[in-house]
C-alpha positions as CSV (number, residue, x, y, z in Angstrom):
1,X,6.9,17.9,22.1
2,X,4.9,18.0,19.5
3,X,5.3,21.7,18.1
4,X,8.9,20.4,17.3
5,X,8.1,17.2,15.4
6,X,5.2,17.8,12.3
7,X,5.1,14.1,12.0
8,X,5.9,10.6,13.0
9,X,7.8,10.5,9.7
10,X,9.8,12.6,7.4
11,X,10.9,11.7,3.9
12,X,14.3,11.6,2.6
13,X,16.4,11.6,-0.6
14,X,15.7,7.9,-1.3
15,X,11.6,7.4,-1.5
16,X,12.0,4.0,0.2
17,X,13.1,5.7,3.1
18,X,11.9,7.1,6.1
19,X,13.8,9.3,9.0
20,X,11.8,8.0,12.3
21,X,10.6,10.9,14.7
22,X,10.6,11.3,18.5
23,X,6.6,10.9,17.0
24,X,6.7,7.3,16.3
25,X,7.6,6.0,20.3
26,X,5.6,3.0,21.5
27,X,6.0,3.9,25.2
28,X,6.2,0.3,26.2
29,X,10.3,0.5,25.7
30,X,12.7,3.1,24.9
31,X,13.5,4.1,21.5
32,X,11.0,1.3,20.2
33,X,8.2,2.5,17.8
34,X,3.9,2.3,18.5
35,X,2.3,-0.9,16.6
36,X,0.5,2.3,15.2
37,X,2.7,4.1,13.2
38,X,4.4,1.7,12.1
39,X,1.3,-0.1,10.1
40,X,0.3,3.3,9.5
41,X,3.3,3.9,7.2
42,X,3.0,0.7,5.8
43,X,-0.5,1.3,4.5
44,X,0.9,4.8,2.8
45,X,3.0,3.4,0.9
46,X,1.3,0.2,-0.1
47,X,-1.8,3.0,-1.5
48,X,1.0,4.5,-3.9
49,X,1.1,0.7,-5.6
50,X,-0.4,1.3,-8.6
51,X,-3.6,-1.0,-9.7
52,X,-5.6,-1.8,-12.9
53,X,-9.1,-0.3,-11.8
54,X,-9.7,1.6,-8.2
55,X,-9.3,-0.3,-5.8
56,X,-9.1,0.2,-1.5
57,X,-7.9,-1.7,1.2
58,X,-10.1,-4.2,2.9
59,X,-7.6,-5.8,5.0
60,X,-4.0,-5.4,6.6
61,X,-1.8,-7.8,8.2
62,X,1.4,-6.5,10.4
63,X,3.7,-9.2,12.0
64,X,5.8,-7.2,14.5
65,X,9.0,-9.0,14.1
66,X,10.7,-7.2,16.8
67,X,11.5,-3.2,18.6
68,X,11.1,-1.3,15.6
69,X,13.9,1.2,16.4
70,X,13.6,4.9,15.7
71,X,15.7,5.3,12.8
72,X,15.7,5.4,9.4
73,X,13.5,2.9,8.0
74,X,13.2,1.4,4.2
75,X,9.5,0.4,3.3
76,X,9.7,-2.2,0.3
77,X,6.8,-3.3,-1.4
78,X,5.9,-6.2,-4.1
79,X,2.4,-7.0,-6.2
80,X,2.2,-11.0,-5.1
81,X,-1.3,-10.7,-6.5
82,X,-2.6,-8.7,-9.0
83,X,-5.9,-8.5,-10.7
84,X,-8.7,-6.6,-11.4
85,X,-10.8,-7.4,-8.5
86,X,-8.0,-8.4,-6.1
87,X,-4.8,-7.5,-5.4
88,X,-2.6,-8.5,-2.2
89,X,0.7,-6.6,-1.6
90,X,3.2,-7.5,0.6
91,X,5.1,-5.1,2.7
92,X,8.7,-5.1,4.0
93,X,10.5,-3.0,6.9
94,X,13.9,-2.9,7.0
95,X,16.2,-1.0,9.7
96,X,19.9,1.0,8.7
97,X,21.4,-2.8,9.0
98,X,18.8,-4.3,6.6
99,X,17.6,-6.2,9.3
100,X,13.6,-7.1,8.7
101,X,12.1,-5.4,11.9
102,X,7.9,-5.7,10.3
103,X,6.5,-7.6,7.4
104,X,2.7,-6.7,6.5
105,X,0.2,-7.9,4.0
106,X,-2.4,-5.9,2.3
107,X,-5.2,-7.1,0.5
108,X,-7.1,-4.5,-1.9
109,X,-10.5,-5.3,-3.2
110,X,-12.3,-3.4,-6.3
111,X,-14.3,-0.6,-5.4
112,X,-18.4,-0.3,-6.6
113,X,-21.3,1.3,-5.9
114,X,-23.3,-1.9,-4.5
115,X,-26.3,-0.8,-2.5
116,X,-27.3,-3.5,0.2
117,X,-30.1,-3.9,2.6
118,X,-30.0,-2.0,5.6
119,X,-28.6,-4.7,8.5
120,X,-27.5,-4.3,12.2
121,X,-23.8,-4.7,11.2
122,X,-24.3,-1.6,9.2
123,X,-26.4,1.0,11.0
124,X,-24.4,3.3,13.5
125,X,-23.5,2.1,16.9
126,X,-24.9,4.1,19.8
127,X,-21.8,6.6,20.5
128,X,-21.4,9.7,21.9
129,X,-19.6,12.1,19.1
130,X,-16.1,13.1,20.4
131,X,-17.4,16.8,21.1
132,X,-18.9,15.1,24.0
133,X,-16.1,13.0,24.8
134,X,-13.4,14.3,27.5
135,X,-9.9,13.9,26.2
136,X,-7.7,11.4,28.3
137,X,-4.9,12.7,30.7
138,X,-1.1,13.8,29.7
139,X,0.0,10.7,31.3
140,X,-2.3,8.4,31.7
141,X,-0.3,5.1,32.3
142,X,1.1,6.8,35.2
143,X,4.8,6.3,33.7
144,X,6.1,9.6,34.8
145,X,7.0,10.5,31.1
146,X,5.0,13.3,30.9
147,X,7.5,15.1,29.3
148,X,8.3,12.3,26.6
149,X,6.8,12.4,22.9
150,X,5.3,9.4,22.0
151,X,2.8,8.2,19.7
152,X,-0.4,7.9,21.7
153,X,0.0,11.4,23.3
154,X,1.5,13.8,20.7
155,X,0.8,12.2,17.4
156,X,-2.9,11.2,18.2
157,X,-5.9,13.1,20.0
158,X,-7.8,10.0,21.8
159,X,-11.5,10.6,23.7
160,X,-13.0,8.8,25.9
161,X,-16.5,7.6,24.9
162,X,-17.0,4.8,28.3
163,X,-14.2,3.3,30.0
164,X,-11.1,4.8,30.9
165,X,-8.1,4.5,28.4
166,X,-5.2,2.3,30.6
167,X,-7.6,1.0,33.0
168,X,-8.9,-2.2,33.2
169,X,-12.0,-2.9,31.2
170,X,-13.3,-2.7,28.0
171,X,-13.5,0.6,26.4
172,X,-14.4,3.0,23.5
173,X,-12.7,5.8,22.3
174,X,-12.8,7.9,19.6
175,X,-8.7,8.7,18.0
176,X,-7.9,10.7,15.7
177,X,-3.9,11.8,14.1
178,X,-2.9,15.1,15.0
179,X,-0.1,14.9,12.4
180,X,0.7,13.5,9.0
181,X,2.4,9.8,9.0
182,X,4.9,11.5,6.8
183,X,5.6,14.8,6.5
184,X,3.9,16.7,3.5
185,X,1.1,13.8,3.2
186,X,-2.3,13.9,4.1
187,X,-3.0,11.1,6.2
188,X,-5.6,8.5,4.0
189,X,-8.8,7.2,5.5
190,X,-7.2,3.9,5.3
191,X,-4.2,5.3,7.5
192,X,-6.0,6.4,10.3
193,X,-8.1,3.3,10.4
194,X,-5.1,1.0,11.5
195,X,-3.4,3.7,13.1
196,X,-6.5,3.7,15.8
197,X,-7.0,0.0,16.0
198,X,-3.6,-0.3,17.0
199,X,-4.8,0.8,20.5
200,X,-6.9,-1.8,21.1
201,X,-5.0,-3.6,24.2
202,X,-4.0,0.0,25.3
203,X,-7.3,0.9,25.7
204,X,-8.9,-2.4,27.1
205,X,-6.2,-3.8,29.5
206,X,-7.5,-6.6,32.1
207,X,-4.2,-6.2,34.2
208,X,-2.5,-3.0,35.7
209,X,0.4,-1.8,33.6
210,X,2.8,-1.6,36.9
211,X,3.3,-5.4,36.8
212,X,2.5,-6.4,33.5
213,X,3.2,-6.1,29.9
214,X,0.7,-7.2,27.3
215,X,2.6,-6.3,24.0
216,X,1.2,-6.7,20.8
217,X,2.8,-8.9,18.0
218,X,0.4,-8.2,15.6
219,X,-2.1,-6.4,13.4
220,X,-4.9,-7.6,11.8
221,X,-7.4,-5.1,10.6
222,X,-10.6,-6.0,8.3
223,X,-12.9,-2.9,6.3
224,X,-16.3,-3.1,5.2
225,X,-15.5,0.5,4.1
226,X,-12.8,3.6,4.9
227,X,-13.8,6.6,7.9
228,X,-15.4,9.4,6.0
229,X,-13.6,11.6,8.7
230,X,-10.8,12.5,10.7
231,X,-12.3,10.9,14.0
232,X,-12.1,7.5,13.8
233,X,-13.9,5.0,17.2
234,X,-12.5,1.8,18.5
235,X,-14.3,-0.6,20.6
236,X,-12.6,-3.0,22.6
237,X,-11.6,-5.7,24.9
238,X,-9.0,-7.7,25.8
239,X,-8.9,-11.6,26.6
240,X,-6.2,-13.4,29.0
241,X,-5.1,-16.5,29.5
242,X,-2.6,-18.3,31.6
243,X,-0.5,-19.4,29.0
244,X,1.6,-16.1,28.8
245,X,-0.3,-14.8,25.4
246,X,-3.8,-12.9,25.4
247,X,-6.0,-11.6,22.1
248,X,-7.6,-8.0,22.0
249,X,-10.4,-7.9,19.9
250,X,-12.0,-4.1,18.5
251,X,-14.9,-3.1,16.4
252,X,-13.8,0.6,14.2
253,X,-16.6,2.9,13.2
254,X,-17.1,6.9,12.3
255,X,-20.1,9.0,12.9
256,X,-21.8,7.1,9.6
257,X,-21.3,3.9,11.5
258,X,-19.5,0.3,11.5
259,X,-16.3,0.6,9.5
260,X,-14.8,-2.9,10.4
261,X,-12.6,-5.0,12.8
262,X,-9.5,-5.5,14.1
263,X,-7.9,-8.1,16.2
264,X,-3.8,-8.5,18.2
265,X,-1.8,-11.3,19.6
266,X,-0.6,-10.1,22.8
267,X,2.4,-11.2,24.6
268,X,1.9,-11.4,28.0
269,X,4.3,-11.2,30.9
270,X,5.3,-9.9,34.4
271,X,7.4,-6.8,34.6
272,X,8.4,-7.2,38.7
């Protein structure tokens, strides 16, 4: 449970590596690790990348190469682009056999204080706050693992704003980390923006979890600007097609308004 893990992560001697937690489970598989985290821990360490004026990151790019086990894990980062108004890192996960299990791609622009004309794309959407949001059930794929620390349940808080999360439909909730990625960090803005829009196809499903799978691949998250709080609200909904892949397609914002977008390949299957 939760009270025994303080977070998805802890460090260890080398500060490449990471020792995976009981924290970090997906749910879709055992011993396989949430889309979430593991772009999550990703983003920390690409934010320790030094650059040549402030800069933040405006979009990330996970490719899921396969299970990401819950072990240790080495994170290795390279500059592939630097500058002073860009900069694109690229992000490596390797497993105990030095096996690539996730490579990722973050771009950083320049930060600056560039008022612009008030738009619909950046005034707040109409949502609920998560004070008036009910929290969604201890086990709410109806898996039976009640008992089971995994990502979505124990590392994250997630409210329901309409929708229901794991039924079928789009839906909004608001997400926020209950503990650090790693242990002894504070989790960045930037951290818990891909963190939630990893949910997107858990929250918007168009088919019942009992007889299918709809797996994501990848990560693609895009923002205007990083959460100015903890609470962080994804918007989404999922498309099918019968070709065995789907997309799920989300819209992030905090109580100040639109943040950005994020988007997942989905592999689709039957389970029975």
């Amino acid at each position: 449970m939760s009270q025994d893990y303080q977070a998805v992560y802890l460090p260890t001697d080398d500060p490449h590596v990471f020792e995976s937690t009981p924290l970090a489970n997906a749910g879709w598989y055992d011993e396989g690790q949430h889309g979430g985290a593991v772009a999550a821990l990703i983003v920390g360490e690409v934010e320790k990348v030094p650059t040549l004026v402030p800069m933040e990151v405006a979009r990330v790019t996970v490719e899921l190469l396969r299970v990401v086990p819950l072990a240790r894990l080495r994170v290795d980062t390279e500059v592939v682009r630097e500058g002073k108004r860009i900069q694109m890192v690229e992000a490596r996960i390797t497993d105990t056999e030095g096996t690539a299990v996730a490579l990722a791609r973050v771009q950083r622009l320049r930060t600056v204080d560039l008022p612009v004309p008030e738009a619909p794309t950046t005034t707040s959407p109409s949502l609920r706050p998560p004070g008036e949001c009910a929290a969604i059930g201890n086990d709410p794929w109806g898996a039976g693992r009640t008992g089971k620390p995994m990502f979505y349940r124990q590392a994250v808080e997630i409210r329901e704003i309409y929708g229901k999360f794991a039924e079928p439909g789009p839906a909004a909730m608001w997400i926020r980390l209950r503990v650090p990625i790693v242990a002894g960090e504070e989790p960045t803005p930037a951290q818990r923006a891909v963190a939630t829009a990893d949910f997107g196809n858990g929250v918007s499903p168009e088919l019942d979890v009992a007889h299918w799978v709809f797996m994501n691949t990848d990560l693609t998250v895009h923002l205007g600007r990083l959460p100015t709080s903890e609470w962080v609200g994804l918007e989404a909904r999922s498309f099918y097609a019968d070709t065995g892949r789907a997309i799920a397609v989300g819209t992030l914002s905090d109580g100040e308004g639109w943040l950005g977008s994020s988007s997942q390949t989905l592999y689709l299957d039957r389970t029975d």
